[in-house]
C-alpha positions, 0 to 999 in steps of 0.5 A, a space after each residue: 500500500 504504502 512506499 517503505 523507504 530504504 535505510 540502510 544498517 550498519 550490518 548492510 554496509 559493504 565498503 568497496 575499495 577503487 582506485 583513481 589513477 589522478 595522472 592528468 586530472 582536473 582536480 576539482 573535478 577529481 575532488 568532487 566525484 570522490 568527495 561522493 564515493 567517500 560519502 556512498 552518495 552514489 549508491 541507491 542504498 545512501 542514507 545520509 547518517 550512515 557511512 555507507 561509502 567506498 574506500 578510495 585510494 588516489 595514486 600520482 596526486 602530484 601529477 593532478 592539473 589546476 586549470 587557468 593559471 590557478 597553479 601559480 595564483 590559488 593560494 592556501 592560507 593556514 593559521 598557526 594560532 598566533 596573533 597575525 599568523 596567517 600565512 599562505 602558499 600558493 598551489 605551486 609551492 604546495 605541488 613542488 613542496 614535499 607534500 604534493 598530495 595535499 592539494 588533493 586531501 584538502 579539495 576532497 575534505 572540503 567538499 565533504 561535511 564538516 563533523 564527525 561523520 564527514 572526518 570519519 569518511 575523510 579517513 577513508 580517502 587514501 592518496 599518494 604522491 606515487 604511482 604506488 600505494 600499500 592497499 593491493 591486498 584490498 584488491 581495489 578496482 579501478 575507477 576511470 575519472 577521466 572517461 566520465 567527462 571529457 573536461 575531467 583531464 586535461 594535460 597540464 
């Protein structure tokens, strides 16, 4: 008679591993179809309180492209809880620094929600700078961002 509408339990849950070779990719465009993985947003099981999404592993997230010339004007500040100590960096300095992969964490954590449900999802996002990574005993599958859309890659 009446619709049941689908919620989905802890015991249901079945995280999925992929991995997303970034080699080429548009990084907000990258950030946002994972920020949608990591939240299960793309399963018809999603329920909105529930951690119902993939792992995701990013490999060569130093290889990822900024379009327009955001690679030398997009910049990031951080605070260090000092009076005036806001600082910044530009997106160059961050890709050509030691810890290139933060471009590609940063985008991702800020499209997902901020509390403890989105730092719990966040902590299933896996990136490295390489072409490596140590979750080959996870079998993850590969997920191809850049067949999607045409405007998803780009080459730098």
């Amino acid at each position: 008679m009446f619709g049941h509408t689908h919620s989905t339990k802890t015991a249901d849950i079945e995280k999925k591993w992929v991995v997303v070779d970034a080699k080429g990719l548009v990084v907000g465009r990258l950030a946002s179809l994972v920020a949608m993985r990591l939240r299960g947003k793309h399963k018809p099981s999603f329920t909105s309180h529930m951690d119902d999404g993939d792992c995701v592993v990013i490999v060569n997230a130093d290889k990822i492209v900024l379009t327009g010339r955001k690679r030398e004007q997009k910049v990031y500040y951080h605070h260090t809880s000092y009076i005036g100590g806001i600082k910044e960096r530009s997106a160059k300095a961050i890709l050509e620094g030691k810890f290139p992969e933060r471009i590609v964490t940063k985008a991702v954590e800020r499209m997902l929600p901020r509390g403890p449900l989105g730092r719990k999802q966040l902590g299933h996002l896996h990136v490295y700078k390489g072409p490596d990574h140590p979750h080959a005993a996870q079998q993850p599958a590969s997920l191809d961002i850049a067949s999607l859309n045409r405007k998803n890659s780009r080459s730098a």
